[in-house]
TORKE-928491 format. One record per atom (N, C-alpha, C): x, y, z; residue in one letter. Coordinates in steps of 0.001 Angstrom, whole numbers, padded with zeros to 6 digits, always signed. Layout:
# residues N
XYZA/...
***
This chain:
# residues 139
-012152-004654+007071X/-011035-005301+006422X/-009880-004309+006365X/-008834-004310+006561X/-007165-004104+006720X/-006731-004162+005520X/-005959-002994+005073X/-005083-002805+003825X/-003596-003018+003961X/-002915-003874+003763X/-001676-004009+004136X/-000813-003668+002618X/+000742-003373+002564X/+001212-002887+001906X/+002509-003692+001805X/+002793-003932+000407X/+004032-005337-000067X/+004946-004527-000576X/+006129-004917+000020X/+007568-003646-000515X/+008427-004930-000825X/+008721-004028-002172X/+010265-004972-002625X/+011403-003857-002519X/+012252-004173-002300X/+013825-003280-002488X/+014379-003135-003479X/+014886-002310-004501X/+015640-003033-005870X/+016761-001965-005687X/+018034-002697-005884X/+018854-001811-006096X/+019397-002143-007826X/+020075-000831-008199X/+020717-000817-009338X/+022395-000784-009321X/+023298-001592-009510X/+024330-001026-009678X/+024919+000500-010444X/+026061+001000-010109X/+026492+001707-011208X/+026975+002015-012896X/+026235+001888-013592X/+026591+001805-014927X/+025465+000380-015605X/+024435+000105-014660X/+023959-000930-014778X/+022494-000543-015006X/+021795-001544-016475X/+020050-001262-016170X/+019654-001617-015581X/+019696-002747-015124X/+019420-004005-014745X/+018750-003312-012928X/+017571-003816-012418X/+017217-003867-010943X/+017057-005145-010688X/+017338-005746-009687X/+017741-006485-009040X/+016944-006341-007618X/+016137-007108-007175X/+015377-007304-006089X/+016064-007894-004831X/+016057-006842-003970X/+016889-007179-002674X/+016036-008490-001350X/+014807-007608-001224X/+014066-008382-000265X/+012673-008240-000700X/+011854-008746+000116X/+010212-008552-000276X/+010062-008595+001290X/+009083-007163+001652X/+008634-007533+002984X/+007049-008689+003070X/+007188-009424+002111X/+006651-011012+002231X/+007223-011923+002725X/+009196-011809+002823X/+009288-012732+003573X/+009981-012327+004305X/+008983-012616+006014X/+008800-012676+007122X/+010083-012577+007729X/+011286-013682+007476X/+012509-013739+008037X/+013701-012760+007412X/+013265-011779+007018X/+014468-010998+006518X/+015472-010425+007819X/+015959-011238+007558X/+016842-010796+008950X/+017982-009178+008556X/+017717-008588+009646X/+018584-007520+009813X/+017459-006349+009455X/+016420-006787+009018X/+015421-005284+008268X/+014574-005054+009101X/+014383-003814+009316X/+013522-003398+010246X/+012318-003223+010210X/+012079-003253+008530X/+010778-003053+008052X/+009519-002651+009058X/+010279-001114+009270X/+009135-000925+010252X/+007964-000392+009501X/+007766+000122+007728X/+007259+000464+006799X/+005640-000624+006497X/+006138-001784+007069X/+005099-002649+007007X/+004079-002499+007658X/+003835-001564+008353X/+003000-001457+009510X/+001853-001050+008698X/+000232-001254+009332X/-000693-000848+008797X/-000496+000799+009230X/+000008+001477+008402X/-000029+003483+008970X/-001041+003842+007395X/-002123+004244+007934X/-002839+004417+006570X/-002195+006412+005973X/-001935+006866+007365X/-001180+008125+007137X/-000147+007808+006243X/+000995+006690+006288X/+001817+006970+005074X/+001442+006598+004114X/+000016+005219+004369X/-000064+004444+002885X/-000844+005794+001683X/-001714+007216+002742X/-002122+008006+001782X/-000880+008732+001179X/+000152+009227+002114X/+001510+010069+002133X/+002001+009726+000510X/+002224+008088+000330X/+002849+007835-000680X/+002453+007467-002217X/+000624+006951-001621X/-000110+006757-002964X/-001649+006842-002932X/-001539+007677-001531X/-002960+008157-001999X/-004144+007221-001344X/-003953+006158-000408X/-004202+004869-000733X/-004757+004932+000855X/-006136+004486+001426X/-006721+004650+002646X/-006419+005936+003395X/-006656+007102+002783X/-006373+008466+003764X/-007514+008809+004272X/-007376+009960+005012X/-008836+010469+005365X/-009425+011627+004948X/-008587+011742+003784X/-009297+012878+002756X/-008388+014066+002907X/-007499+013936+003501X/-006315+015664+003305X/-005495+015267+002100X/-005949+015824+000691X/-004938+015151-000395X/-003853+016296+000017X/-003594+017492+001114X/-002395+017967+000987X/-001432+017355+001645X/-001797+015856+002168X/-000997+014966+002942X/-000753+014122+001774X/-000711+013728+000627X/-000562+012963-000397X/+000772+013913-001303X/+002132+013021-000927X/+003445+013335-001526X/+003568+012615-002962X/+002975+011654-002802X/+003319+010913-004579X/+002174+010121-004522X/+001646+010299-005920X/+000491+009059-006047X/+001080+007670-007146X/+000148+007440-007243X/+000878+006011-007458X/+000899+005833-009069X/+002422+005378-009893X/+002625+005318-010931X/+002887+004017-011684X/+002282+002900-010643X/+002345+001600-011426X/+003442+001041-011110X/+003995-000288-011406X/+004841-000654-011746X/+005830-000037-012502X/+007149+000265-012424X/+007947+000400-013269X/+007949-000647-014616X/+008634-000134-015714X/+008704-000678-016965X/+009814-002252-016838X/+011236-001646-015978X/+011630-002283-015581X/+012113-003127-014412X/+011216-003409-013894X/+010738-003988-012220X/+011621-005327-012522X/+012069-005325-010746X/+013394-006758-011253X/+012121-007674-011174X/+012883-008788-011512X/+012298-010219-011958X/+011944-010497-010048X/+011884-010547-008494X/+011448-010627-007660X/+010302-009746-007441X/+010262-008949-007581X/+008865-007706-007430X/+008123-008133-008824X/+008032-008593-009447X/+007181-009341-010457X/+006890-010153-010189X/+007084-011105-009738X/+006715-012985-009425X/+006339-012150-008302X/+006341-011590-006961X/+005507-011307-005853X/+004684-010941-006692X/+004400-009599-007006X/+003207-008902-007571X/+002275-009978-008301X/+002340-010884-009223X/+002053-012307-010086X/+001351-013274-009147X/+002032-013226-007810X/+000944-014323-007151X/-000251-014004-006772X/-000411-012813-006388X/-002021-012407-006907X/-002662-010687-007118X/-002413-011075-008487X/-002541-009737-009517X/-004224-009332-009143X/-005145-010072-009053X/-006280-009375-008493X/-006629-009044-007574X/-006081-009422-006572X/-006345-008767-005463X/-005673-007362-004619X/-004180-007312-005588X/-002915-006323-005165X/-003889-005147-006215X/-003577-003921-005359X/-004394-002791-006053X/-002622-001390-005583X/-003099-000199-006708X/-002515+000461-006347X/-000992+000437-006465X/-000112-000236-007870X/+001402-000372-007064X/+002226+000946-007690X/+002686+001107-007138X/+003938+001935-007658X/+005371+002302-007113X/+006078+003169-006985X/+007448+002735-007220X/+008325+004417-006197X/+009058+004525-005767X/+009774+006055-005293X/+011221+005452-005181X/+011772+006052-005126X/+013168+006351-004400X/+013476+005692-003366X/+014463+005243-002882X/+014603+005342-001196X/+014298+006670-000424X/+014767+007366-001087X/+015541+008777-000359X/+013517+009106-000526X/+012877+009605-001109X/+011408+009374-001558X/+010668+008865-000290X/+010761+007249-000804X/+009924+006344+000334X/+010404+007128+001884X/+012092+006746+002298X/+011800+007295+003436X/+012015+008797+004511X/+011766+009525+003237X/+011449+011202+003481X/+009717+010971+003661X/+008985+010175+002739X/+007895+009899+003266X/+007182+009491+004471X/+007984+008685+005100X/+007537+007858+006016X/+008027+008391+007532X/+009045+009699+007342X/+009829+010508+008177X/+008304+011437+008669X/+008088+011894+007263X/+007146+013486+007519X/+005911+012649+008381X/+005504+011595+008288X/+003940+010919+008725X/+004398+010406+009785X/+005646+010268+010330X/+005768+009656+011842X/+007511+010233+012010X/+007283+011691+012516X/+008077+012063+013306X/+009039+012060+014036X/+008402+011130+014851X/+008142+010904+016458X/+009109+009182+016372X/+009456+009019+015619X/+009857+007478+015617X/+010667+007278+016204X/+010788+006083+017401X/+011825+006250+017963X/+013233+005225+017592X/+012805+004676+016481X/+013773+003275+016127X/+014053+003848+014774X/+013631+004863+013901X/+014353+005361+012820X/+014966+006700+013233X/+016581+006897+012814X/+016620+008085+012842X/+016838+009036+011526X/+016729+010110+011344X/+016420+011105+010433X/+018216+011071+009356X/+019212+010980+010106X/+020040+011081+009488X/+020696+009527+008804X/+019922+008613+009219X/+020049+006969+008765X/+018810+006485+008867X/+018110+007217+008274X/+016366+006550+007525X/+016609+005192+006716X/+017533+005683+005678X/+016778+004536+004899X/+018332+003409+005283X/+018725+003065+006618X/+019612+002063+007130X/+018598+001486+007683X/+018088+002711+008830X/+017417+001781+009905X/+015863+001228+009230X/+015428+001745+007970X/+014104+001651+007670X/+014165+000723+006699X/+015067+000679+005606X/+015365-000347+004580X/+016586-001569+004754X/+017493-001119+005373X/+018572-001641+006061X/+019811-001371+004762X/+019674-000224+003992X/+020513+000423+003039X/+022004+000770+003665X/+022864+000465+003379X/+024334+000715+003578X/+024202+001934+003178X/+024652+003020+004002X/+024911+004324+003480X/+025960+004635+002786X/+027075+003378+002786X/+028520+003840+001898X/+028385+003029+000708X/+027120+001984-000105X/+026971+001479-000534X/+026935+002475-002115X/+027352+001980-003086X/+027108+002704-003900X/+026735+002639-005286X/+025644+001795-004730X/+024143+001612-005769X/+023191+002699-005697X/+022289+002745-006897X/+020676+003116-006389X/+019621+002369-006353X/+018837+002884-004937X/+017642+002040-004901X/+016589+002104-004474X/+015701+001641-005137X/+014467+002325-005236X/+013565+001166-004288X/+012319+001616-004008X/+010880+000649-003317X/+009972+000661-004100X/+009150-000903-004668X/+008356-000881-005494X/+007488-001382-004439X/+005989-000860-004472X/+004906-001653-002905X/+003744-001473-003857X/+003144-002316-003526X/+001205-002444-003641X/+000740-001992-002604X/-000281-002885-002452X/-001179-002755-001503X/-002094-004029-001557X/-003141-004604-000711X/-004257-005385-000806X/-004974-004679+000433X/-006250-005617+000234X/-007373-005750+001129X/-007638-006731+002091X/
***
């Protein structure tokens, strides 16, 4: 059985609490995202939470801290449609997620290093929010 991994986007405005859920790589038609993050890579799924590795915890960058307190209202209703079976969620940065996903695949030839999180999240680099990736996991 295959562990696949559910990413929401949230950005925050400036001066704002509030997160706000951009996309869910649940749905399929997000046009313009490259979500190349979706891929079964059990190298990043350990990289970021620890989560199907093959036992090098010095390959494990962040383990996993749950849900945020304040997770937008889209990464909740995903996470909600099925709370028993989603294991493992927690939450990084952009800049985080895809410094993560840089160090475990190199070699990529459709992300580049200086527009990671454009070509990987589809983040406006002149945009000037923050925003973070909240992901699970299942079985």
């Amino acid at each position: 059985m295959g562990c696949d991994i559910h990413i929401v986007l949230e950005r925050r405005r400036e001066g704002s609490d509030r997160w706000i859920g951009e996309f869910t790589s649940d749905n399929f038609n997000c046009v313009g995202k490259n979500l190349e993050a979706r891929n079964r890579d059990y190298g990043f799924f350990h990289r970021i939470a620890g989560v199907r590795g093959w036992g090098d915890n010095d390959k494990v960058d962040h383990y996993p801290k749950n849900l945020p307190r304040d997770v937008s209202d889209l990464a909740w209703d995903q996470y909600m449609t099925r709370p028993t079976d989603y294991h493992t969620p927690s939450h990084l940065t952009a800049e985080e997620f895809t410094a993560a996903y840089l160090a475990e695949n190199p070699n990529s030839q459709t992300i580049r290093n200086d527009y990671a999180a454009y070509d990987l999240l589809g983040i406006d680099p002149d945009d000037k929010c923050e925003y973070r990736v909240v992901f699970w996991f299942d079985n």
